[in-house]
C-alpha positions as CSV (number, residue, x, y, z in Angstrom):
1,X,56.6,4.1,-67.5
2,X,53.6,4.7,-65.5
3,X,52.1,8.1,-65.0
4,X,50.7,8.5,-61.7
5,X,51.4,12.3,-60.7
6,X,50.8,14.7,-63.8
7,X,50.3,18.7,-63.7
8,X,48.4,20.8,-66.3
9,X,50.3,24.3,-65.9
10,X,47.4,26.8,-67.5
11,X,49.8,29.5,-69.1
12,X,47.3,30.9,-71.6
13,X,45.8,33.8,-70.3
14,X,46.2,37.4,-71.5
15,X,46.4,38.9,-67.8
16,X,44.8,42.4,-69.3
17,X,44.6,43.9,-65.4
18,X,48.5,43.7,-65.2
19,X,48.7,46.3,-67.6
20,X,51.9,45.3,-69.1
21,X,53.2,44.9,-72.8
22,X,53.4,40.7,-71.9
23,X,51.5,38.5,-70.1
24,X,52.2,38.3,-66.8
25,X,53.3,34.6,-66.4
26,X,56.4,35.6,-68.5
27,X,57.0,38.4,-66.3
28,X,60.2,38.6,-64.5
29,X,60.5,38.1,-60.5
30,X,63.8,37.4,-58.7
31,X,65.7,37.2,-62.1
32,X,63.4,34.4,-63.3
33,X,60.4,34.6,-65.7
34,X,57.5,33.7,-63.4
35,X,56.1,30.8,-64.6
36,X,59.4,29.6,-64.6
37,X,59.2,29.7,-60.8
38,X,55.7,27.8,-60.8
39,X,57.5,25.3,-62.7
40,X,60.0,25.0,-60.4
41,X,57.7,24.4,-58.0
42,X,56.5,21.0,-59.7
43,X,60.0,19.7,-60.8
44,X,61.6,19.6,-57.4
45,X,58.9,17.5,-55.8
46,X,59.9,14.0,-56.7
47,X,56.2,12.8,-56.7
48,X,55.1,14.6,-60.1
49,X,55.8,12.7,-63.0
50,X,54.9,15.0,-66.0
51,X,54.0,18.4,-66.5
52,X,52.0,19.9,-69.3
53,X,52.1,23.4,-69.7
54,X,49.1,25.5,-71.6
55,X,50.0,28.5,-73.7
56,X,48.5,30.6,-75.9
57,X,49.6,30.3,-79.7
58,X,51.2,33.7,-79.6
59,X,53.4,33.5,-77.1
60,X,55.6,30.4,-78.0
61,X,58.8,32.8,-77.9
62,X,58.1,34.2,-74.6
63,X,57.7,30.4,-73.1
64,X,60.9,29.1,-74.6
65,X,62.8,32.3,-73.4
66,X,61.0,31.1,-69.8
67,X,61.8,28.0,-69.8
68,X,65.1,28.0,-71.3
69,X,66.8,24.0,-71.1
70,X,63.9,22.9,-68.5
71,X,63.4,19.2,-69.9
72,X,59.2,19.5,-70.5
73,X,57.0,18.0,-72.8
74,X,56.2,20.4,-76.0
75,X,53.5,23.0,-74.6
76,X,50.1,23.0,-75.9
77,X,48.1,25.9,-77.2
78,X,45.2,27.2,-75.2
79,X,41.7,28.2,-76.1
80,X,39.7,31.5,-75.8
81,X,38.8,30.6,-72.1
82,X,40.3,29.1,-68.9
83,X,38.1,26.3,-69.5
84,X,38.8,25.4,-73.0
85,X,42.8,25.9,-72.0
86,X,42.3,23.0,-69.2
87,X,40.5,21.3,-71.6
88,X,43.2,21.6,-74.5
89,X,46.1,20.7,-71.5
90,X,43.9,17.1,-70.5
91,X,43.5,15.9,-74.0
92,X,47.3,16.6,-74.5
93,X,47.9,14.2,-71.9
94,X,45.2,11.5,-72.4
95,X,48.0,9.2,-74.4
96,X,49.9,8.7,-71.2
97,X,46.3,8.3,-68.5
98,X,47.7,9.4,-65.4
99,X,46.1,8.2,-62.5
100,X,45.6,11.9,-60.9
101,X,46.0,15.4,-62.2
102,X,47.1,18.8,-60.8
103,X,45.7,21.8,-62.5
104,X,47.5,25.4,-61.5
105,X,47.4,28.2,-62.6
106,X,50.9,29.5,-63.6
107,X,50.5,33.1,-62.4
108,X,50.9,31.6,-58.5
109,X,54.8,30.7,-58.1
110,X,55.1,30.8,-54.2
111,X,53.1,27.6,-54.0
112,X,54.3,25.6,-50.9
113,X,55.3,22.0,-51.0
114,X,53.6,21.2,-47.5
115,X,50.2,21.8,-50.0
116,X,51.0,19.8,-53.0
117,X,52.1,17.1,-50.7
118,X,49.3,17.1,-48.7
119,X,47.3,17.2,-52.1
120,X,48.9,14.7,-53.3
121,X,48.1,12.4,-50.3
122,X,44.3,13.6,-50.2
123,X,43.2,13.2,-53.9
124,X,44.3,9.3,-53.6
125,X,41.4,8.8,-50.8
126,X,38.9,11.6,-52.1
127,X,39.5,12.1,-55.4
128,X,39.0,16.0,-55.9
129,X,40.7,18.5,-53.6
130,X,41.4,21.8,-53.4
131,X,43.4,24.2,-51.4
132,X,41.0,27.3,-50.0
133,X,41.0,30.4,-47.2
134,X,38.1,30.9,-45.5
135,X,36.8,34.5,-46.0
136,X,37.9,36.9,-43.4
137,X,35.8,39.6,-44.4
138,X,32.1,40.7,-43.8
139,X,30.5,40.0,-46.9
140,X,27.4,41.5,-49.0
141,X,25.3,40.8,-51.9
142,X,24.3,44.0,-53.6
143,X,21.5,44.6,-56.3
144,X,20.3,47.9,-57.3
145,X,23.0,49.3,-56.0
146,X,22.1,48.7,-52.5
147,X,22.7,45.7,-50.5
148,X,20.4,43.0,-50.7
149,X,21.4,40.7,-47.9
150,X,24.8,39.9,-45.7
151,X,26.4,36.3,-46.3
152,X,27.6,33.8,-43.9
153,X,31.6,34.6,-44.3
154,X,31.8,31.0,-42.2
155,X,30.8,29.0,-45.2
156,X,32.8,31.3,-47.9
157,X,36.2,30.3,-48.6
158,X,38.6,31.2,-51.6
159,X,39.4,28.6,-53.9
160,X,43.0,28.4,-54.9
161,X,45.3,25.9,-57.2
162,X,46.7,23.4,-57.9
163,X,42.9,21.4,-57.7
164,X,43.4,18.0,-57.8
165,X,41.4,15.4,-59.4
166,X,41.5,11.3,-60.4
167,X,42.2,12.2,-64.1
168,X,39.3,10.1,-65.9
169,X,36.9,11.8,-63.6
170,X,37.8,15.6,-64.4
171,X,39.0,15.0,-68.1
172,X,34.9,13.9,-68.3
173,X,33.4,16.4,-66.7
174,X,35.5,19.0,-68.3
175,X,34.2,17.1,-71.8
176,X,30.7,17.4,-70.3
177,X,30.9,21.1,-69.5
178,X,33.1,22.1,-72.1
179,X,30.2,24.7,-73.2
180,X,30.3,26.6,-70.0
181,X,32.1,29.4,-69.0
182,X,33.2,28.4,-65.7
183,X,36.7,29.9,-63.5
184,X,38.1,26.9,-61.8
185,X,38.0,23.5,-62.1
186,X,36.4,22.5,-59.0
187,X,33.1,24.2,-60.2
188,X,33.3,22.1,-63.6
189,X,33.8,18.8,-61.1
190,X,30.2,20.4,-58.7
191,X,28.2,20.7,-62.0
192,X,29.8,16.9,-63.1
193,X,28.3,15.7,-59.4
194,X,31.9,14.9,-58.1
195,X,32.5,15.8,-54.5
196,X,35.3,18.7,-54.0
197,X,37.1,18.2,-50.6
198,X,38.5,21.6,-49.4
199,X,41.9,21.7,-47.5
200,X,44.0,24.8,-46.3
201,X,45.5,26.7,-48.2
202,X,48.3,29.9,-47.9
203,X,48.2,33.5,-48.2
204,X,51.5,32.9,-49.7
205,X,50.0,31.2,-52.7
206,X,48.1,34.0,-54.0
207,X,47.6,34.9,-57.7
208,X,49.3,37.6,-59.5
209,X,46.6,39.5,-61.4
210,X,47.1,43.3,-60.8
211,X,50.2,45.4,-60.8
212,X,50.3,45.6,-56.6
213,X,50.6,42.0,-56.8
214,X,53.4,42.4,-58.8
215,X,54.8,44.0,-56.8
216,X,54.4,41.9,-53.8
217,X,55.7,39.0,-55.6
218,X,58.8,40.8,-56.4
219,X,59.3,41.9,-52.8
220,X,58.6,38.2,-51.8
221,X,61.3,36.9,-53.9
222,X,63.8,38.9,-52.8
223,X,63.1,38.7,-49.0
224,X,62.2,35.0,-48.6
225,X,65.5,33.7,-49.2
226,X,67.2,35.2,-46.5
227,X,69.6,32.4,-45.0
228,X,72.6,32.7,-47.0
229,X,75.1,29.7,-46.9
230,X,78.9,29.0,-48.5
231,X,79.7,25.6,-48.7
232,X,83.1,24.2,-49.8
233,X,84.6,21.2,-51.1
234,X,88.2,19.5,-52.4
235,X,88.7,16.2,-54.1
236,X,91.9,14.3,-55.5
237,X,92.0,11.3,-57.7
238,X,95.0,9.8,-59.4
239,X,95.7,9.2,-63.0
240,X,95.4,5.1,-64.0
241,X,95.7,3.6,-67.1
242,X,93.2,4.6,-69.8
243,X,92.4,6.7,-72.7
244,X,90.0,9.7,-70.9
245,X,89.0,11.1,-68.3
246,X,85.6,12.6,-67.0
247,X,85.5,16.5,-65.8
248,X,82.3,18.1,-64.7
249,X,80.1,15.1,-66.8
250,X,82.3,15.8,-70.2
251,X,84.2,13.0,-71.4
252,X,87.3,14.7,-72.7
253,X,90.4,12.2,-74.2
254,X,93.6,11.7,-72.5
255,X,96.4,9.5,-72.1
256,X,95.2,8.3,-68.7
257,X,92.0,8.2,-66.6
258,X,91.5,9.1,-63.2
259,X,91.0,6.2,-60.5
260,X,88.0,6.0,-58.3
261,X,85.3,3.6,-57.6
262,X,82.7,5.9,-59.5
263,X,83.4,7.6,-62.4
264,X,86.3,9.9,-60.9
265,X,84.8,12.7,-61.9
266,X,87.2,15.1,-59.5
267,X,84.9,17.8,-60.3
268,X,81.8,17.3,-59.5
269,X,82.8,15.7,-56.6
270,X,83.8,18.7,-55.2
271,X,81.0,20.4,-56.7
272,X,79.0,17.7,-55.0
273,X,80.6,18.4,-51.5
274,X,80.7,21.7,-51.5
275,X,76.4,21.7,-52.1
276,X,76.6,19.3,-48.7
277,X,78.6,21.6,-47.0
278,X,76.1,25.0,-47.4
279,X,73.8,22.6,-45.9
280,X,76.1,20.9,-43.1
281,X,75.1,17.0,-44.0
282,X,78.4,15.6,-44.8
283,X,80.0,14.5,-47.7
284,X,80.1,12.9,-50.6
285,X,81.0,9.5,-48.9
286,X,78.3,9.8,-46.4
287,X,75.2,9.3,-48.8
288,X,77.1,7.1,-51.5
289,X,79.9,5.1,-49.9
290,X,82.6,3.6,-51.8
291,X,81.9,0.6,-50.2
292,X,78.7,0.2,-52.0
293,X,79.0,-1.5,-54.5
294,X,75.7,0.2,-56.5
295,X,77.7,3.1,-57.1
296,X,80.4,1.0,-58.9
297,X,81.1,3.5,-62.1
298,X,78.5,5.3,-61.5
299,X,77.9,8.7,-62.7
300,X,78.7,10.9,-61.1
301,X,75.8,13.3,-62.1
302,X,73.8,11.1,-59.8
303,X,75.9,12.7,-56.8
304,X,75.4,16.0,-58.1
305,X,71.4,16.1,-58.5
306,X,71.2,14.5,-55.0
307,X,73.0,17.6,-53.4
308,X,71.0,19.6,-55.1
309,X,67.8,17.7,-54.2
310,X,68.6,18.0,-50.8
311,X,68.7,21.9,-51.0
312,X,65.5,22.5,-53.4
313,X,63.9,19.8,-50.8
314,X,64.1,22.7,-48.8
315,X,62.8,25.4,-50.9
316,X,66.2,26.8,-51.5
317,X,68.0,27.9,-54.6
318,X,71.5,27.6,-55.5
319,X,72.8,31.3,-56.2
320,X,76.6,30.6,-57.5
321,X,79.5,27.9,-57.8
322,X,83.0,28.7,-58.3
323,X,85.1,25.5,-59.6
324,X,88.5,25.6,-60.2
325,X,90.4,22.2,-61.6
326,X,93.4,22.3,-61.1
327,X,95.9,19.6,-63.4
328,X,99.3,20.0,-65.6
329,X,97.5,17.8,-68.5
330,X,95.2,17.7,-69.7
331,X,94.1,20.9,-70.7
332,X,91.0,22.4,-69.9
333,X,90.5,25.7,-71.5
334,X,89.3,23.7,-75.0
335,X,86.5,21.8,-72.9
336,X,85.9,24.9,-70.0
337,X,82.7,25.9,-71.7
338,X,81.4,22.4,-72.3
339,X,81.7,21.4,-68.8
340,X,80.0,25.0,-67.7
341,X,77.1,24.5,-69.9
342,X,76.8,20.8,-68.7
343,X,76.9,22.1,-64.8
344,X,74.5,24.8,-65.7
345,X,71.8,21.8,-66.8
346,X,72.2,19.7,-64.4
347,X,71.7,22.3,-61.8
348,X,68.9,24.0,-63.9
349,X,71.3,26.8,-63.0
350,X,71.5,30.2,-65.3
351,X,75.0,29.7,-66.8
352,X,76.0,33.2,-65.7
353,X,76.1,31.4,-62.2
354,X,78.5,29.1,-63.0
355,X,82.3,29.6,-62.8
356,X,84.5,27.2,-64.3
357,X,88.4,28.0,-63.7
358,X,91.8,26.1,-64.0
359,X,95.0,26.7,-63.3
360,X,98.3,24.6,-62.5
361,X,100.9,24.4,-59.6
362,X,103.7,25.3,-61.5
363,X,105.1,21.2,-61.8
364,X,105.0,21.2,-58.0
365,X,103.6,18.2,-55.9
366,X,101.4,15.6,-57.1
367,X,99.6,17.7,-60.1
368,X,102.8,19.1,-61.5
369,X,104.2,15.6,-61.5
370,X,101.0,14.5,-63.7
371,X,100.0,12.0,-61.2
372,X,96.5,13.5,-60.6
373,X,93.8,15.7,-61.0
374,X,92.7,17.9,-57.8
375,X,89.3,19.9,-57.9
376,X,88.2,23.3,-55.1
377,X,84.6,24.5,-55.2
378,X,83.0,26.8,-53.5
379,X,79.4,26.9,-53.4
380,X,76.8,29.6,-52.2
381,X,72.8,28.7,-51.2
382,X,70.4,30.5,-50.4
383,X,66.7,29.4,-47.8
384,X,64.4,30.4,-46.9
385,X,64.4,31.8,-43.2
């Protein structure tokens, strides 16, 4: 596979102005550990193809309690600077030579797509970009304790991440200045002679380094997902001749299987069309058509991610599902738990979010005859406004 997009996530800092027992980055924020929301960030844009995350050697348990089931690469441990950390995170990643690199620092998780993508589309014609704000206020350079002079606030800007670079470029000049002491990465590419392109940046994506901006981050995650959304879905598919069935991606044995031109999976279809429906753009049929003949057997865990594409696409999260399958035979209460905890990844979904329920109809209609399998689902959304 070629590596094109790849992100160094620097995780390794101490974060001694929070004033907390942890670092910050493992802080929580809206329920989730905080770089686990700057991860989040990277794994919903479809462009990035690896991410590396730095961490300092003592705080292994605190990342894996982060990241939980997130499929990333083993993390890498850090040095006694910023710089050696980026350093550590580039040579991790020199086996696979991707073409750029996105270095961010992990203690800024409201990072909005409309920058990476437009660093993504810059650092292919200018090879090292930035996102900066120009500096609002008036100001001074003090010596003695007295000012010395007043600076030009029009030619001040503050740099932010993720800085992006053509990998062989910044992996050499961080090689060349790895003596230095230097904050950002953009001043290791200015000492290396490489030209740093500057692009807007956001308020939004500030850096949490003090316990006010703790704060604020905490208030911006629970206020910035204001539109709520229910969406609901129902599927049916008859029993055919076979020897299992697939429920919610979990291949369970059974004297028949269910007919469909995918998989059949009743419940993630309904899983599928009820994520469609919080967003009003159709069903299930609508973006894979049985008529198609791609989606032939297909899984139906391909459905599933596409809903939930379409909702992280726009910065929304998925608060809650509530599935009930509903079926004489076969049983589900010995496979209820394996089908939650397979939702729950494929989702990247905290399994306390995930209700899995079955029931029967009392050998009435079509279910209580054993003819079929029918799924309900109700799913909840949340955007921002």
């Amino acid at each position: 596979m070629i590596i094109k997009n790849a992100v160094i996530i620097v995780a390794a800092g101490r974060g001694h102005r929070m004033e907390k027992q942890i670092p910050k980055q493992y802080l929580d924020i809206g329920g989730m550990a905080v770089l686990r929301h700057t991860v989040n960030i990277f794994l919903k844009n479809p462009a990035i193809d690896h991410i590396q995350v730095v961490i300092h050697p003592d705080d292994q348990s605190l990342y894996d309690d982060a990241i939980g089931d997130m499929a990333l690469p083993d993390p890498v441990f850090g040095g006694q600077s910023r710089q050696q950390s980026v350093l550590a995170g580039l040579e991790a990643i020199s086996e696979i030579m991707p073409e750029y690199v996105y270095i961010h620092d992990a203690a800024r998780p409201f990072l909005e797509q409309k920058t990476l993508n437009r660093l993504i589309a810059e650092v292919a014609e200018y090879g090292a970009v930035i996102p900066a704000l120009n500096v609002t206020d008036t100001i001074k350079y003090m010596s003695n304790e007295t000012i010395d002079s007043t600076l030009d606030r029009d030619l001040l800007y503050r740099a932010q991440t993720p800085q992006a670079f053509r990998y062989k470029a910044i992996y050499m000049a961080h090689r060349h200045q790895e003596n230095k002491d230097l904050t950002d990465d953009s001043a290791v590419a200015e000492l290396s002679g490489l030209k740093v392109r500057i692009i807007p940046g956001s308020e939004n994506n500030f850096k949490i380094t003090t316990p006010q901006d703790l704060i604020k981050a905490q208030n911006m995650s629970q206020n910035s997902y204001t539109d709520v959304r229910t969406g609901y879905g129902i599927d049916v598919h008859a029993f055919d001749k076979g020897d299992h069935i697939i429920l919610g991606g979990i291949k369970i044995p059974h004297t028949h299987k269910l007919k469909g031109h995918s998989d059949a999976d009743v419940a993630l279809h309904a899983l599928c069309d009820a994520l469609l429906g919080a967003l009003a753009l159709g069903d299930i049929g609508d973006h894979f058509p049985p008529s198609d003949d791609q989606w032939k057997g297909a899984s139906s865990d391909i459905f599933l991610k596409h809903a939930a594409q379409l909702i992280y696409d726009q910065d929304g999260v998925i608060a809650n599902i509530d599935l009930t399958i509903i079926c004489e035979q076969p049983k589900i209460a010995p496979h209820r738990e394996k089908i939650r905890d397979n939702i729950s990844q494929l989702l990247d979904l905290d399994i306390n979010r995930v209700s899995i329920k079955a029931t029967t109809t009392e050998k009435l209609g079509f279910t209580g005859k054993k003819q079929g399998i029918m799924a309900q689902a109700i799913a909840t959304i949340r955007l921002p406004e």
